[in-house]
PAZAPA-4460 file (N, C-alpha, C; in steps of 0.05 Angstrom, whole numbers, plus 32768, in hexadecimal, padded with zeros to 4 digits):
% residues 151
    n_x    n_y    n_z   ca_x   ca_y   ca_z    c_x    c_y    c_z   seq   type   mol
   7DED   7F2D   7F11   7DFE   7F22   7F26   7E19   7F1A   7F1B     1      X     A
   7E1C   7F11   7EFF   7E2B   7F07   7EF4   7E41   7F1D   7EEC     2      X     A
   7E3D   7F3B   7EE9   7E4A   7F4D   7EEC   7E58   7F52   7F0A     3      X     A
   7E4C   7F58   7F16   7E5E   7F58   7F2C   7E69   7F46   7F38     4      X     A
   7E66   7F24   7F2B   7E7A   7F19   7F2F   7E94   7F1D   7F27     5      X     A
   7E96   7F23   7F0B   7EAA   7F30   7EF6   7EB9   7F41   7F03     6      X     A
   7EAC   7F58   7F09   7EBF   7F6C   7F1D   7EC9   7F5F   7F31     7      X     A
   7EBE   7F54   7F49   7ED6   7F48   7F58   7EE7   7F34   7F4E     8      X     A
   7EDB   7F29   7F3A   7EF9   7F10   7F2F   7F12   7F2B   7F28     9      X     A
   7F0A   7F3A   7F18   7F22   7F5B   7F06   7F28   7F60   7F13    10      X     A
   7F19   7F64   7F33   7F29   7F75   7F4B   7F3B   7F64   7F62    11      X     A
   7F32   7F45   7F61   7F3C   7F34   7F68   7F5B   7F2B   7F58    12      X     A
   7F5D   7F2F   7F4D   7F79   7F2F   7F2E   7F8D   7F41   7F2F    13      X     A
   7F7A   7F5A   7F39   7F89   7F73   7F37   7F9F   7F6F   7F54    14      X     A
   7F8F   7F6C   7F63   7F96   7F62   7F81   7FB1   7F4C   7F7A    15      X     A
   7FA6   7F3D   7F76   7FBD   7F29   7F75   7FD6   7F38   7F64    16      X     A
   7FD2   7F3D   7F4E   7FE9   7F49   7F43   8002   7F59   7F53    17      X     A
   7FE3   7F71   7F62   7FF8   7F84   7F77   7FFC   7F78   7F8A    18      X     A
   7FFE   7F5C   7F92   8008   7F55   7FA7   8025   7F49   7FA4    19      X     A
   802B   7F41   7F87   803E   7F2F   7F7B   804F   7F49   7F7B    20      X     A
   804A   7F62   7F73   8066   7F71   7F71   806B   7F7B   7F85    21      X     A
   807F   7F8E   7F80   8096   7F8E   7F92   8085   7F9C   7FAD    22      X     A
   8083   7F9A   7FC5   807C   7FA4   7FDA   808E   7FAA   7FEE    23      X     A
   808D   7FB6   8002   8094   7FC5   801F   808F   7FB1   8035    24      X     A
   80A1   7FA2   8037   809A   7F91   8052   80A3   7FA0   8071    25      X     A
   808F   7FA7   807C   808E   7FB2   808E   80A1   7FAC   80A8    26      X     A
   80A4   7F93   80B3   80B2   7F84   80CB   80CC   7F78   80BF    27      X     A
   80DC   7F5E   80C7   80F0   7F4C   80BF   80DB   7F3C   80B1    28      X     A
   80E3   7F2D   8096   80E0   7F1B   8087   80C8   7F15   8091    29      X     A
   80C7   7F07   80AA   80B5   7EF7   80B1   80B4   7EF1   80DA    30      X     A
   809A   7EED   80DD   809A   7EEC   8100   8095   7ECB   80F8    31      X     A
   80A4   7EBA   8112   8099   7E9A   810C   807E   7EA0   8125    32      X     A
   806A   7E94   8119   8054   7E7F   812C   805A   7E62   812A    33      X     A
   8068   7E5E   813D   806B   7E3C   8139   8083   7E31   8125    34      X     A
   8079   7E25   8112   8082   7E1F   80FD   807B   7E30   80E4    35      X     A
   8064   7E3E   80EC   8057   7E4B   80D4   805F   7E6F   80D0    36      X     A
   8070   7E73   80B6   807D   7E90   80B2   8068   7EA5   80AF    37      X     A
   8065   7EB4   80B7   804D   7ED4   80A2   805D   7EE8   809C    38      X     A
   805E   7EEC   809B   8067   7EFD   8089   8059   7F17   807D    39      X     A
   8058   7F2E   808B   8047   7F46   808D   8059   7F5F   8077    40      X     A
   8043   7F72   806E   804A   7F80   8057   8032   7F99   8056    41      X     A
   803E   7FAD   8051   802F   7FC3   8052   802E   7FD6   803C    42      X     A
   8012   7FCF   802A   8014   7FD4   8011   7FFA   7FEC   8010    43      X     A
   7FF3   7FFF   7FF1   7FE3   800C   7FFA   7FC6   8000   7FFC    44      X     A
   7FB3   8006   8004   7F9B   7FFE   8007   7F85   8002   7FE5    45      X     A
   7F7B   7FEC   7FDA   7F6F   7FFB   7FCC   7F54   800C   7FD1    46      X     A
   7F4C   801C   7FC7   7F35   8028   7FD6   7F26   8035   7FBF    47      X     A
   7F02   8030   7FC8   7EF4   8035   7FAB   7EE8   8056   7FB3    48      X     A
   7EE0   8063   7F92   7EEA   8082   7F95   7ED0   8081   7FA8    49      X     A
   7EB4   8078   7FAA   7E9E   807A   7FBB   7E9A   8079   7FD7    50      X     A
   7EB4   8061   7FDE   7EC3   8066   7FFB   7ED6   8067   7FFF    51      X     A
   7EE3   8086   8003   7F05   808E   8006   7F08   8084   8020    52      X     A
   7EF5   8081   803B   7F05   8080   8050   7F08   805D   8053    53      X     A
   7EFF   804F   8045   7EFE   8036   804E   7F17   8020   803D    54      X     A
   7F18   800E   8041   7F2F   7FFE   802B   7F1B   7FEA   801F    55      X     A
   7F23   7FE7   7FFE   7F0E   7FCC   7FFB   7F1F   7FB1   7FF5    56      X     A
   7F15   7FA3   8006   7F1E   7F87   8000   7F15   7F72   7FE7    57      X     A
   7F22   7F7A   7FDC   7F1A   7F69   7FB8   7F16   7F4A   7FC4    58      X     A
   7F1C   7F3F   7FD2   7F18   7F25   7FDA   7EFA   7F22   7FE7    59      X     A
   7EF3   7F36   7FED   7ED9   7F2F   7FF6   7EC6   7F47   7FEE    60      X     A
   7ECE   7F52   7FD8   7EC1   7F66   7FC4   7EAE   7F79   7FDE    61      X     A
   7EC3   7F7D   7FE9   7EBA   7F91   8004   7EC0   7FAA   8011    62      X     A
   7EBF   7FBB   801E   7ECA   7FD0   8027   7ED1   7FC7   8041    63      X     A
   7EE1   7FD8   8050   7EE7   7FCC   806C   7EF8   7FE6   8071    64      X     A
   7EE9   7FF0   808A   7EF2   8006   809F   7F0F   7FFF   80A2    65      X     A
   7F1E   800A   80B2   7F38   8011   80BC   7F36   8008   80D4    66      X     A
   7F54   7FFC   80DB   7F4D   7FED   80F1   7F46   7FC6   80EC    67      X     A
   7F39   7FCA   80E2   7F23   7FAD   80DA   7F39   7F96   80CA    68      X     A
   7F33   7F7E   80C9   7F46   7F70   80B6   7F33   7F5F   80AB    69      X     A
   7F3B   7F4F   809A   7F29   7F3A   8080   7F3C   7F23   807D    70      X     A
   7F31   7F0F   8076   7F46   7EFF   806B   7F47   7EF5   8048    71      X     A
   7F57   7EED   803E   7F5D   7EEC   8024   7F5F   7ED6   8018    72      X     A
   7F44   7EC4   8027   7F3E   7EB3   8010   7F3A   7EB2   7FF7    73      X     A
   7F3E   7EA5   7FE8   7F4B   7E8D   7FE4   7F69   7E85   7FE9    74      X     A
   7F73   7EA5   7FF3   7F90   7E9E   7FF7   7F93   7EA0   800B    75      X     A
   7FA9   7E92   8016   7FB1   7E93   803A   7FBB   7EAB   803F    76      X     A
   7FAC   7EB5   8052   7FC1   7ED9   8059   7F9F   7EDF   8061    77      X     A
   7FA3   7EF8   8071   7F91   7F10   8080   7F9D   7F2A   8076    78      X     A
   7F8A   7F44   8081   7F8E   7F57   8071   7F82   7F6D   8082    79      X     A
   7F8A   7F83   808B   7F85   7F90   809B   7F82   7FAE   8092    80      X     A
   7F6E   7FB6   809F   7F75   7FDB   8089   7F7B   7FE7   809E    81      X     A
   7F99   7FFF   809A   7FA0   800B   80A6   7FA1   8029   809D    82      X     A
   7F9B   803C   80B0   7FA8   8057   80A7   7FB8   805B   80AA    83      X     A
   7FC4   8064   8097   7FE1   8071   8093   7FE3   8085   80A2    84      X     A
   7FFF   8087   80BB   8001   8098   80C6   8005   80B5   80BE    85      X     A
   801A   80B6   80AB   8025   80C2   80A2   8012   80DD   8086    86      X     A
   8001   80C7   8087   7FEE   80DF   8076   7FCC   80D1   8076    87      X     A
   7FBC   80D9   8089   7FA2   80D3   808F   7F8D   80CD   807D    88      X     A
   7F98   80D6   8063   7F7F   80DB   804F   7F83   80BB   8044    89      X     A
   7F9B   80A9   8041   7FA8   8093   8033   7FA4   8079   8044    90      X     A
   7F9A   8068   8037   7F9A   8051   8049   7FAB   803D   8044    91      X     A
   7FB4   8028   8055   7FC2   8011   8050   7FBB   7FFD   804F    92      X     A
   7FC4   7FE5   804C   7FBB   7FC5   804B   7FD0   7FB4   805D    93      X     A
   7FCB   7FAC   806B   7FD8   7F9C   8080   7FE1   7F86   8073    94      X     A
   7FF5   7F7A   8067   7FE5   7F55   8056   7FFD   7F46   806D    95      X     A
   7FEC   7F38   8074   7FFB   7F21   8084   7FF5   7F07   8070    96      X     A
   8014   7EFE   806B   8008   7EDD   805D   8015   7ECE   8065    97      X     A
   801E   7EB6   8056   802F   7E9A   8059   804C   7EA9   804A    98      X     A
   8050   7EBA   803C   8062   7EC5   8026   806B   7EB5   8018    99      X     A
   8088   7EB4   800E   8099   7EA2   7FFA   8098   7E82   7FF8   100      X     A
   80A0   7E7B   7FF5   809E   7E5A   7FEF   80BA   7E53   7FF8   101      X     A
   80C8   7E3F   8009   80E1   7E3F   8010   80E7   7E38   7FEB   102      X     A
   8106   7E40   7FF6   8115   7E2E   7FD7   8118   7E0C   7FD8   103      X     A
   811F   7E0A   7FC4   8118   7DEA   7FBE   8137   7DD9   7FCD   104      X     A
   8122   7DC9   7FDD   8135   7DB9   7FE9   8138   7D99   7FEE   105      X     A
   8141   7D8E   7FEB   813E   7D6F   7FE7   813A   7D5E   7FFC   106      X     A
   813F   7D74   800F   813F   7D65   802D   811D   7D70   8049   107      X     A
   8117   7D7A   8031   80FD   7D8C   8045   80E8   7D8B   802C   108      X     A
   80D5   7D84   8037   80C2   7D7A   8024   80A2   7D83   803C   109      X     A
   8091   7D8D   8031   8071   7D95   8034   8067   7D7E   803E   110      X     A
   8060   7D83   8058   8056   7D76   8066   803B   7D7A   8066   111      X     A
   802C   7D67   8058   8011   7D61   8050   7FFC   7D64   8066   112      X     A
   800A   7D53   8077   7FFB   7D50   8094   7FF5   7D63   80A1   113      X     A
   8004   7D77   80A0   7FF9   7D8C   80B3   7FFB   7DA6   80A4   114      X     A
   7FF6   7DAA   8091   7FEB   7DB7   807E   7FD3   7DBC   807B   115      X     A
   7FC2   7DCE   8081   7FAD   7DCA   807A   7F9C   7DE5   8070   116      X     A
   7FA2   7DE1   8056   7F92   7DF7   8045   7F80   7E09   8044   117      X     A
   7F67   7DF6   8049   7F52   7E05   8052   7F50   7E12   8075   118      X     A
   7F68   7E15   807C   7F60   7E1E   809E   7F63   7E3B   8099   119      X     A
   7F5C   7E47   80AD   7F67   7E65   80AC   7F77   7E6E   80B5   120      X     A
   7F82   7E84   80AB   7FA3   7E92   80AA   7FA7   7E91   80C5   121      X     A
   7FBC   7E84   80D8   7FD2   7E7F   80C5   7FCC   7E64   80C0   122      X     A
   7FC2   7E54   80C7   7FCA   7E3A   80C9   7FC3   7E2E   80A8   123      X     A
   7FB9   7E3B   809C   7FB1   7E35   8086   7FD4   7E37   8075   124      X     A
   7FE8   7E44   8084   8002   7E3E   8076   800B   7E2A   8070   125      X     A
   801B   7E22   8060   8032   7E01   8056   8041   7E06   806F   126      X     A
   804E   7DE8   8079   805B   7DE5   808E   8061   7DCE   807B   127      X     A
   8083   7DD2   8083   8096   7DC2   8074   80A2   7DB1   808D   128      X     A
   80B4   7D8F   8085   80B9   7D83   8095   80DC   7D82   8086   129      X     A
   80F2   7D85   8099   810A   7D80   808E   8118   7D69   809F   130      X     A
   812A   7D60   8089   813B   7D46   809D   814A   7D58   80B7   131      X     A
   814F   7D48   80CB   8163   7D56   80EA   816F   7D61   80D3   132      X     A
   8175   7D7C   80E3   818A   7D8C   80DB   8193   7DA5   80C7   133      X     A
   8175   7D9C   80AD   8172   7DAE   809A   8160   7DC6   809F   134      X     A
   8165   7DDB   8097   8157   7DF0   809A   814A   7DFE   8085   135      X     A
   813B   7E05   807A   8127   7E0A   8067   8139   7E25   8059   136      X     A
   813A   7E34   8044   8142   7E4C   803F   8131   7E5A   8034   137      X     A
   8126   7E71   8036   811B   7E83   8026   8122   7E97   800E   138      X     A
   8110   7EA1   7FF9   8124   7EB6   7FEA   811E   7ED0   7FFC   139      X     A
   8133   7EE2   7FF8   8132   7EF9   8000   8110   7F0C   7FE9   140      X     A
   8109   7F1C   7FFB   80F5   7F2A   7FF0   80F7   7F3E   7FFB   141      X     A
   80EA   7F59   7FEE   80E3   7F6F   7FF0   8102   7F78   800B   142      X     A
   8113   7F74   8002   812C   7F7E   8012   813F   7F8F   800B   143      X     A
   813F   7FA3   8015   8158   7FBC   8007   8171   7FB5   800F   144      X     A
   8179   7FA3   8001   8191   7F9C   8009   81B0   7FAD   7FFB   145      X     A
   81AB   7FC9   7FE8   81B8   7FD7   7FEA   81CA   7FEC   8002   146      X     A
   81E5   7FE1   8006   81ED   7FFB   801B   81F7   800F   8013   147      X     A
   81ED   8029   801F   81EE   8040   8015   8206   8045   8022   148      X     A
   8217   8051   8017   8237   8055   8020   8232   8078   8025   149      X     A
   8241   8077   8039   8240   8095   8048   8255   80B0   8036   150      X     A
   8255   80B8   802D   826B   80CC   8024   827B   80DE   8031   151      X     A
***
């Protein structure tokens, strides 16, 4: 048992890693619910060679049809398997999370109170409280902010 805990902790790692680099955010930055940002991203699916049609979710050392979504405990975010339109045989991963962390601000500070960690996505996001007037900033991510000049 103690082995296949091993593998999902490796495949749980691996996961996190590929989530930290650079990805394809699918929509604008972010849709608001409320106060709370997600921030959606469409990355490839990992998928094991025994089941090509399915996506496996290293978070819950699982497979999961298309269509279907999971959530990503221990981390806040859900996760959806999608087929790729564009080529049927390839699957995708939906990841909806909390994303970036605002930048550091002196006047908006983590509001404890309604925070609540253990809830499920979204609400399981940080919700920040600022003095009247201040507005939170984000860093830019996964943005092509090269313009391609026409010739």
């Amino acid at each position: 048992m103690s082995f296949h805990f091993a593998v999902c902790a490796l495949i749980l790692t691996a996961l996190t890693v590929s989530l930290c680099a650079e990805q394809k955010i699918t929509q604008d930055d972010a849709t608001k619910a409320g106060e709370i940002r997600i921030f959606k991203r469409l990355i490839p699916a990992d998928v094991l060679r025994d089941f090509p049609a399915m996506c496996f979710a290293s978070t819950r050392c699982a497979t999961v049809e298309p269509g279907k979504s999971w959530d990503l405990t221990p981390f806040c975010g859900r996760s959806t398997c999608v087929q790729n339109e564009e080529n049927n045989t390839k699957l995708l991963e939906l990841v909806e999370d909390c994303g970036p962390l605002p930048l550091a601000n002196d006047k908006c500070k983590l509001d404890t109170e309604k925070t609540n960690k253990t809830a499920s996505f979204p609400y399981c996001c940080p919700i920040f409280s600022c003095d009247p007037g201040v507005k939170l900033e984000y860093p830019e991510i996964g943005r092509d902010n090269d313009k391609k000049s026409v010739e």
